[in-house]
VOGU-3710 file (C-alpha; in Angstrom, 3 decimals, decimal comma):
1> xxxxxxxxxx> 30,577/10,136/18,856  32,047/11,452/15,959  29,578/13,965/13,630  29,614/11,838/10,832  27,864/9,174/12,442  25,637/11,270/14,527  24,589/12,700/11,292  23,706/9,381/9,420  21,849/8,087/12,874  19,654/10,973/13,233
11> xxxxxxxxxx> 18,990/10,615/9,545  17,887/6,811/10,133  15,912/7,888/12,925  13,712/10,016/11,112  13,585/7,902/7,895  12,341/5,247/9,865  9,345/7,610/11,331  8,985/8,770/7,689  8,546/5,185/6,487  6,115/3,989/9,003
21> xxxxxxxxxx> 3,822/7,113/8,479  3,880/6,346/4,316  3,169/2,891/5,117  0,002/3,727/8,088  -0,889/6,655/4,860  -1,230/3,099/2,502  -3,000/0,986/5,121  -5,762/3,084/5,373  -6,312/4,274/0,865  -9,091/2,801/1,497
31> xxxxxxxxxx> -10,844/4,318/4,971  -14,223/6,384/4,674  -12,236/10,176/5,599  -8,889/8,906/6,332  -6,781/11,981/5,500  -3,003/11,795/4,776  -0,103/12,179/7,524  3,205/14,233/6,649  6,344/14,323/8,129  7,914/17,600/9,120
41> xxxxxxxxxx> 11,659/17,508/9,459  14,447/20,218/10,416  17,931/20,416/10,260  19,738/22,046/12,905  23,409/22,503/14,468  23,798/21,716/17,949  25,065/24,720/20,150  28,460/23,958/20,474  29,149/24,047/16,902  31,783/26,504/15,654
51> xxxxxxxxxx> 31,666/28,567/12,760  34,738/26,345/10,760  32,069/23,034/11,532  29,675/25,014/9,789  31,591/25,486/6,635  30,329/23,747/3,411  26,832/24,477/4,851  26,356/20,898/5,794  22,970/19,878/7,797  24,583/18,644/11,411
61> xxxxxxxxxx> 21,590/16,183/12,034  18,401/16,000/11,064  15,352/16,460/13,911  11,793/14,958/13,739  9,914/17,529/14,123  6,057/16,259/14,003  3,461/15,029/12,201  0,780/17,018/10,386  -2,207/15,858/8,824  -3,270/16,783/4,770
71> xxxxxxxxxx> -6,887/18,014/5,374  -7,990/18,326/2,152  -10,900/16,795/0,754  -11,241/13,372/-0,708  -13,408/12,000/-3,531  -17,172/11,909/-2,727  -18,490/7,779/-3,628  -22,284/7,130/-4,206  -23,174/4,492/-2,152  -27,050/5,786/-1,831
81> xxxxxxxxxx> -27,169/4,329/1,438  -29,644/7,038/3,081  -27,555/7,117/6,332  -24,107/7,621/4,629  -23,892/11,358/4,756  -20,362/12,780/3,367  -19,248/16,809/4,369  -19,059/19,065/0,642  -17,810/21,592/2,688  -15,392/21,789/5,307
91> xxxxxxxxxx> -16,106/20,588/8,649  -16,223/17,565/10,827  -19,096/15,275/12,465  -19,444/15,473/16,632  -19,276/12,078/18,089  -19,427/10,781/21,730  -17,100/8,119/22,513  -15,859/6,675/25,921  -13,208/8,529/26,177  -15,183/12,164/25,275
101> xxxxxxxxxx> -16,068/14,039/22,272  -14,300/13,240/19,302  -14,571/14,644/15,281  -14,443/12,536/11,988  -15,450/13,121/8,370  -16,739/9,192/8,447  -20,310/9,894/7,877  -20,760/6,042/7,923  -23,658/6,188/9,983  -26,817/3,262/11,121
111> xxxxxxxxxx> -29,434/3,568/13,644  -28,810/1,430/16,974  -31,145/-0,918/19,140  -31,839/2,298/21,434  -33,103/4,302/18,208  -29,682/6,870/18,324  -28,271/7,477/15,189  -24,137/5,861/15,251  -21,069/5,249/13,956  -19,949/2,130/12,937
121> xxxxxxxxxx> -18,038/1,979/16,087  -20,929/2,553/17,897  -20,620/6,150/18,673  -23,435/8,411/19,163  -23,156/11,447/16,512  -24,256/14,741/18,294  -26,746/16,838/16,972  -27,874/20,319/18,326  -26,894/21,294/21,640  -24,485/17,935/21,729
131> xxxxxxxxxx> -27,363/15,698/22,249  -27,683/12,213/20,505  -29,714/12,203/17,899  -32,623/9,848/18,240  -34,699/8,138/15,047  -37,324/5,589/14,839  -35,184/2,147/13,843  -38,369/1,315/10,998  -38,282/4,593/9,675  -38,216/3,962/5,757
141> xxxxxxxxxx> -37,569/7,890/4,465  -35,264/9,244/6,240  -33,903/12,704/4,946  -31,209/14,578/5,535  -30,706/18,115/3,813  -27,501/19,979/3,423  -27,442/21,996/6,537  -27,537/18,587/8,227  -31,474/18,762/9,084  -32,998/15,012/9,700
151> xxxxxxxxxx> -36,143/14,218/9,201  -38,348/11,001/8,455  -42,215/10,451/7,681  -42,792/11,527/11,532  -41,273/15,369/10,955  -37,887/16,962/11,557  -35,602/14,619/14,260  -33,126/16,548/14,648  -30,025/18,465/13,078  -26,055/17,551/13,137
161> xxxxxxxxxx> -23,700/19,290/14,711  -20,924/20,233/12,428  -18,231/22,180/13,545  -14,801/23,482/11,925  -11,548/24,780/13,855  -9,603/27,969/12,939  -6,393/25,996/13,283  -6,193/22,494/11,470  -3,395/21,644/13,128  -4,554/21,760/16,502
171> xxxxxxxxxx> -5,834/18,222/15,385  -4,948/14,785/16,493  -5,431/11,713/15,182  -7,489/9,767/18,147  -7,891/6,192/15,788  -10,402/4,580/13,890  -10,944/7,743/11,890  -11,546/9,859/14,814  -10,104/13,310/15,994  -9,394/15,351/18,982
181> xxxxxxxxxx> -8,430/19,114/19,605  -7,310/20,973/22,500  -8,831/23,770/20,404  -12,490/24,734/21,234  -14,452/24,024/17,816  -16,579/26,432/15,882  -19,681/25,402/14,260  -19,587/25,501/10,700  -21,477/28,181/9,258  -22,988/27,085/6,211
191> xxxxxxxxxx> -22,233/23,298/6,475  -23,118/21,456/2,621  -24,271/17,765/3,635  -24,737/15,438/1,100  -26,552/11,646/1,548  -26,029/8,818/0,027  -22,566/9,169/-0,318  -19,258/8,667/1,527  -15,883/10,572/1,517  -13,273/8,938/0,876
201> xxxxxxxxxx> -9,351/9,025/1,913  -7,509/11,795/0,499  -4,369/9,368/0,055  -2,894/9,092/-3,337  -1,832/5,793/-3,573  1,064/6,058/-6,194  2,400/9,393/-4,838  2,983/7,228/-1,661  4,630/4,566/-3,025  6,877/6,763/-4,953
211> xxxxxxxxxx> 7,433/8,241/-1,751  8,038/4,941/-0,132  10,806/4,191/-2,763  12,767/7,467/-2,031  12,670/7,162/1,876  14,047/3,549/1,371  16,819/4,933/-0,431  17,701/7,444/1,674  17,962/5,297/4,579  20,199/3,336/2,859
221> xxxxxxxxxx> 22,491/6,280/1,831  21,957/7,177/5,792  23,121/3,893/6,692  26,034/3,487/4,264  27,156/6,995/5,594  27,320/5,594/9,179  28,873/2,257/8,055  31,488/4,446/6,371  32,455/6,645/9,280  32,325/3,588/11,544
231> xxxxxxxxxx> 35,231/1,731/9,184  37,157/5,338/8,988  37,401/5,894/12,761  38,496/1,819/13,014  41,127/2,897/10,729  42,243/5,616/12,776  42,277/3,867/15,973  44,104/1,096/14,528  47,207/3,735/12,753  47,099/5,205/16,316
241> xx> 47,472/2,435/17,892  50,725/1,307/15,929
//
C-alpha cells in the first residue's frame, strides 16, 4: 500500500480513538471525581525506511500510543450531606467490589441495610486494616475529621483508608469512577478530608469541545489525504495501463 495512504489511515485510526476519548471526557463533566483522559500519540518510521524516504522530515504514520489520565484535582461542591466526604489532598478512597479492591475520589458515600458505610454502587469503603467500616444506620451526628477519623454520638467507628501511589500512571480506569493498579498503594500520609462536600470532574468542558472541533478537522484532512492518494494511484494504473 502506497505511504501516502498508509499515512492518512493511521492518522484516521488514531483520530478516531482521540475523538471517542473527548467525547467519554464530555459524558462524564458532570461525575463526582471523574478525571480527564488524554491521548498520547507518536510518530514513527517503519524499519525499512531509507534515508531519501526520510527527507522533508515527514511523520511516516502516526501510532496510538495510550491513554493517560489528568489527575489533578477538581472543584470541591458543598452539598453538606454529612456522608459526602471529598479528598483536599491527594489520595484515593479503598473500596471492595466483586471483582477486588478498587480506588476512587467519589466520596459519595450512605450507610447500607447491614450498617457498612458504601458507595453508591454498593461498595464497601475500607477503613483501617481494609476492613468495612461499620455505623449505626440511625446515627444522627456522624463526624468525620480530616485524617478520615469517623465517629457518631456512640464514639470513634472507625478511620478511612486513604492511600496514594508513587506512579499515577500505573492507574486504570476500572468504570463507574473506580480505579485499579498493578502498583502496590501507599497510604497517604497526612490525608485532608473534608465533609459535606463532593469533588467534582476535573473536565473542562469548553477546552474539550474546542478539542473536539480540531480532531474533527483533522480527520477530515486525514481522510481527504487518503482520498487523494487513492485517485493518484487510479491515475497511474490507468496511464500504465494504456
Amino acid at each position: 500500500m502506497e505511504n501516502g495512504i498508509l499515512v492518512g489511515l493511521s492518522a484516521q485510526t488514531a483520530l478516531r480513538r482521540q475523538l471517542e476519548v473527548v467525547a467519554n471526557n464530555l459524558a462524564n463533566m458532570n461525575t463526582t471525581g471523574f478525571k480527564r483522559e488524554k491521548m498520547l500519540f507518536t510518530p514513527f518510521l517503519p524499519a525499512q525506511t531509507t534515508a531519501a524516504a526520510m527527507k522533508g522530515g515527514r511523520p511516516v504514520f502516526v501510532e496510538d500510543k495510550a491513554t493517560v489520565y489528568d489527575v489533578s484535582p477538581g472543584r470541591l461542591e458543598t452539598t453538606a450531606a454529612p456522608l459526602d466526604l471529598a479528598i483536599r489532598s491527594e489520595g484515593y478512597f479503598v473500596v471492595e467490589t466483586p471483582q477486588g479492591t478498587r480506588y476512587t475520589r467519589d466520596g459519595q458515600f450512605h450507610v447500607n441495610d447491614q450498617g457498612q458505610l458504601v458507595t453508591a454502587a454498593g461498595n464497601a469503603v475500607l477503613g483501617s486494616g481494609d476492613a468495612p467500616i461499620t455505623l449505626d444506620p440511625t446515627s444522627t451526628q456522624i463526624a468525620v475529621a480530616a485524617d478520615g477519623t469517623i465517629s457518631s454520638e456512640s464514639g470513634d467507628v472507625g478511620r478511612l483508608h486513604i492511600v496514594r501511589f508513587s506512579d499515577a500512571g500505573s492507574l486504570r480506569g476500572a468504570g463507574s469512577g473506580l480505579w485499579s493498579s498493578e502498583e502496590a498503594p501507599l497510604d497517604a500520609e497526612r490525608p485532608d478530608i473534608v465533609q459535606g462536600m463532593l469533588e467534582r470532574s476535573n473536565v473542562e468542558p469548553i477546552l474539550e469541545l474546542e478539542q473536539m472541533i480540531q480532531v474533527q478537522r483533522a480527520y477530515e484532512q486525514a481522510k481527504q489525504l487518503v482520498e487523494r492518494e487513492d485517485e493518484r494511484i487510479k491515475k497511474m494504473v490507468q496511464a500504465y495501463a494504456a
